[in-house]
C-alpha positions in Angstrom: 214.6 215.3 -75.6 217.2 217.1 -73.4 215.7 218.6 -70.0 215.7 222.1 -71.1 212.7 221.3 -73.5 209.3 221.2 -72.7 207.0 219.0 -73.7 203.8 219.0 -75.6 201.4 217.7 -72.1 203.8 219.6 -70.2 203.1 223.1 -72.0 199.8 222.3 -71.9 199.2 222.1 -68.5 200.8 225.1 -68.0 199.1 226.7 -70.8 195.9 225.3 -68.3 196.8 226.8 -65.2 197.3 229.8 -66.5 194.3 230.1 -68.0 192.7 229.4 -63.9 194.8 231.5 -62.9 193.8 234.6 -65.0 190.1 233.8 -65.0 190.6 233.6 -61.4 189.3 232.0 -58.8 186.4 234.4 -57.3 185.0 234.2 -60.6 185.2 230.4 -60.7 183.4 230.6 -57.1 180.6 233.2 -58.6 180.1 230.9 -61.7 179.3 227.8 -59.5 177.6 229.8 -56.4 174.7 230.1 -58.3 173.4 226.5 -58.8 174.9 225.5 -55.5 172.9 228.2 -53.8 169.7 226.7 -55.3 169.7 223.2 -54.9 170.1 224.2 -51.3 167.6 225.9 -51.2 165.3 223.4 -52.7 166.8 220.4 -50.9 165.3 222.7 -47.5 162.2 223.6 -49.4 161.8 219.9 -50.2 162.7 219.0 -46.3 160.7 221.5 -44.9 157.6 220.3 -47.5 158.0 216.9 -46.0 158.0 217.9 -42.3 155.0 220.1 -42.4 152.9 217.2 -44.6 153.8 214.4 -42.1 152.5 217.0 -39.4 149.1 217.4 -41.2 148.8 213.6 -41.6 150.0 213.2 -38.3 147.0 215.7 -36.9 144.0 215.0 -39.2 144.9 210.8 -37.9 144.6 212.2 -34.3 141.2 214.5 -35.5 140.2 211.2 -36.7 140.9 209.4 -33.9 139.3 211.8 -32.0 135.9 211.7 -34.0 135.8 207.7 -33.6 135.9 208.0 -29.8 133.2 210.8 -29.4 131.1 208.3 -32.0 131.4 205.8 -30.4 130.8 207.6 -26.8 127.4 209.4 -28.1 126.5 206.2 -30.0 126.8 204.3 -26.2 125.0 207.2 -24.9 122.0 207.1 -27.4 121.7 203.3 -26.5 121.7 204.3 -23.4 119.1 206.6 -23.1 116.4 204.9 -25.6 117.1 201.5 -23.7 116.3 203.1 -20.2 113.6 204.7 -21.2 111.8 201.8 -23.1 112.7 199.5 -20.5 111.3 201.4 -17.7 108.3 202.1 -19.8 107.5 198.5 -20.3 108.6 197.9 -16.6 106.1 200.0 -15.1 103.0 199.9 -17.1 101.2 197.4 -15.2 101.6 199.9 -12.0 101.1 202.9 -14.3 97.8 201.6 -15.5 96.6 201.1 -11.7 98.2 204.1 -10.4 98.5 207.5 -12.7 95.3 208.3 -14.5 97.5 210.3 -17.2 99.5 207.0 -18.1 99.0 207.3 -21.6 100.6 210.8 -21.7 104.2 208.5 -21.2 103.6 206.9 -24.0 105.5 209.2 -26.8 108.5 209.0 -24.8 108.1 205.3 -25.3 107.7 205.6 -28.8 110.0 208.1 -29.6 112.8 205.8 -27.9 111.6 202.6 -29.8 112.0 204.6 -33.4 115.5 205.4 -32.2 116.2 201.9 -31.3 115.2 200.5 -34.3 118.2 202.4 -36.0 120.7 201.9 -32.5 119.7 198.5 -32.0 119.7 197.3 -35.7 119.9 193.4 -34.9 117.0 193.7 -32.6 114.8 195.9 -34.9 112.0 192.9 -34.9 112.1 192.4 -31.0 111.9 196.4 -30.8 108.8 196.4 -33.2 107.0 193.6 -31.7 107.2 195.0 -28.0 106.5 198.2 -29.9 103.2 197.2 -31.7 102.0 195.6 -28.0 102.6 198.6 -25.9 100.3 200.8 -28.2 98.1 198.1 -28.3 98.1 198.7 -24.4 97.5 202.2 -25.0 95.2 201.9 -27.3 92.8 199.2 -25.1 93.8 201.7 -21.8 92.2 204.7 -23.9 89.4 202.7 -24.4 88.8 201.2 -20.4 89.0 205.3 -19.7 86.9 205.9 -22.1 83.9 203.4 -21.3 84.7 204.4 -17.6 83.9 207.9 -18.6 80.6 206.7 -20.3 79.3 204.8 -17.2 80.1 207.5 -14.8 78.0 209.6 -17.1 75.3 206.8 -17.1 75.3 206.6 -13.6 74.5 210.4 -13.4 71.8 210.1 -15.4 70.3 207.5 -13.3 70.6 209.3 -10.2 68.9 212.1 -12.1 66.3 210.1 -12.9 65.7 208.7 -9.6 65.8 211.9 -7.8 63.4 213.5 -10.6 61.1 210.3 -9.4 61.3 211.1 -5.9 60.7 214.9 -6.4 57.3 214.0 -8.2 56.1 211.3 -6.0 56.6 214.0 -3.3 54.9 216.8 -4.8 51.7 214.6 -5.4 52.5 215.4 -9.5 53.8 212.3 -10.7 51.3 211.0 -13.3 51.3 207.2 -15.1 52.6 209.4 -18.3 55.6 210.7 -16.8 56.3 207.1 -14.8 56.0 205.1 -18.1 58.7 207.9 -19.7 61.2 208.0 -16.7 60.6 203.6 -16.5 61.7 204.0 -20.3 64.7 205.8 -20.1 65.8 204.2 -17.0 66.1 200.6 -18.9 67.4 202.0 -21.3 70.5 203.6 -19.3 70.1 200.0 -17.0 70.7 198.2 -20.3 73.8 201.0 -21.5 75.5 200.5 -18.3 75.3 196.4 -18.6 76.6 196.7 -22.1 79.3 199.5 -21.2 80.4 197.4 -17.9 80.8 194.1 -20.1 82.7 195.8 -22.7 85.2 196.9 -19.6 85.6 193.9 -18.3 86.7 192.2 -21.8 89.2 195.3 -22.4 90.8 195.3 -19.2 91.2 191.1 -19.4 92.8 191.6 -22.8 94.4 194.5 -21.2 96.0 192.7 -18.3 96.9 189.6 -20.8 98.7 192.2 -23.0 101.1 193.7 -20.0 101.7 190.0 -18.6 103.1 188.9 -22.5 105.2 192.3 -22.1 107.0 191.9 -18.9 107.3 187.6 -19.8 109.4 189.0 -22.7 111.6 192.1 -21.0 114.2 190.0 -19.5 114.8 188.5 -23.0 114.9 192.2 -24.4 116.7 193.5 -21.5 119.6 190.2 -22.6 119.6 190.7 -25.9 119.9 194.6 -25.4 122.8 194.2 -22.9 126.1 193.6 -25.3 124.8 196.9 -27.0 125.3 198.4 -24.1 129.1 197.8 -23.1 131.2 200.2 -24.1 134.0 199.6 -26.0 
């Protein structure tokens, strides 16, 4: 092959580049732009995607984070609050019962908080119940001592009555056997009322006074067992 012949690859790759050549290459560039253009586009899409997901991850961990601490501060709270209130109930009741003639009106507060501290408290639901049932049993025997205290005030009245109807007839020269063997009558019967009444007292407000001394034996142990509930953290 002498050098003035070309040969077969060599003809070829011209034949190549002039086929690139005429095409051109702005053509070339538009033919290719194209797919280029979009992978771009969705390689930014995709990065963009990404960026704006971690960000709502990022803020709903925070919104939970967020909801955790105001649980647990309200939950801390709530303790808070039923615990003080039971506990002062219970601490005062002896002095309430001496003191306030409308003690049992501060009982629903009571009782309200011990409903709620069966639920915040739920490892000392049987200690809340128990100190529960005995401060209404306090109500419920205070109720009562008002109660019969009511009836012998009344009874008392009666006899005073009685005795000043007596003296009013005795005075006026018009009391007759009749009317003495009536007014005798009545005042036994109110004599034997008030004896009855008075020993039904004194029975309620022993059992009464037993009742508060079992209550405040037990507080410190409630006011123990309550404590770790009440540490925030």
């Amino acid at each position: 092959m002498g050098l003035g012949t070309v040969g077969p690859f060599a003809q070829a790759a011209a034949d190549f580049g002039h086929v690139i050549w005429s095409v051109g290459w702005r053509d070339l560039f538009k033919d290719f732009a194209g797919p280029v253009a979009t992978v771009t586009a969705a390689s930014v899409a995709a990065k963009i995607t990404y960026t704006f997901s971690k960000a709502q991850r990022d803020i709903a961990q925070r919104q939970v984070e967020i909801n955790t601490e105001k649980f647990r501060h309200d939950l801390f709270e709530d303790r808070f609050n039923v615990y003080h209130t039971v506990v002062d109930f219970l601490y005062q009741i002896e002095s309430l019962i001496k003191d306030d003639p409308n003690w049992t009106d501060k009982f629903k507060p009571f009782s309200d908080g011990v409903t709620m501290g069966s639920f915040l408290f739920p490892h000392l639901k049987e200690l809340w119940e128990i100190n529960a049932e005995r401060a209404s049993k306090v109500v419920s025997d205070g109720q009562m001592i008002m109660s019969y205290e009511k009836d012998l005030n009344s009874y008392r009245m009666r006899l005073t009555a009685l005795e000043l109807e007596q003296n009013f007839k005795i005075g006026g020269g018009i009391e007759t056997a009749a009317s003495r063997a009536e007014r005798d009558e009545k005042k036994a019967n109110i004599d034997a009322q008030i004896l009855n009444t008075d020993q039904k007292l004194v029975a309620r407000r022993e059992a009464l006074a037993a009742l508060v001394k079992e209550i405040q034996a037990d507080l410190p142990r409630i006011m123990q067992s309550c404590r770790p509930y009440l540490e925030f953290r």
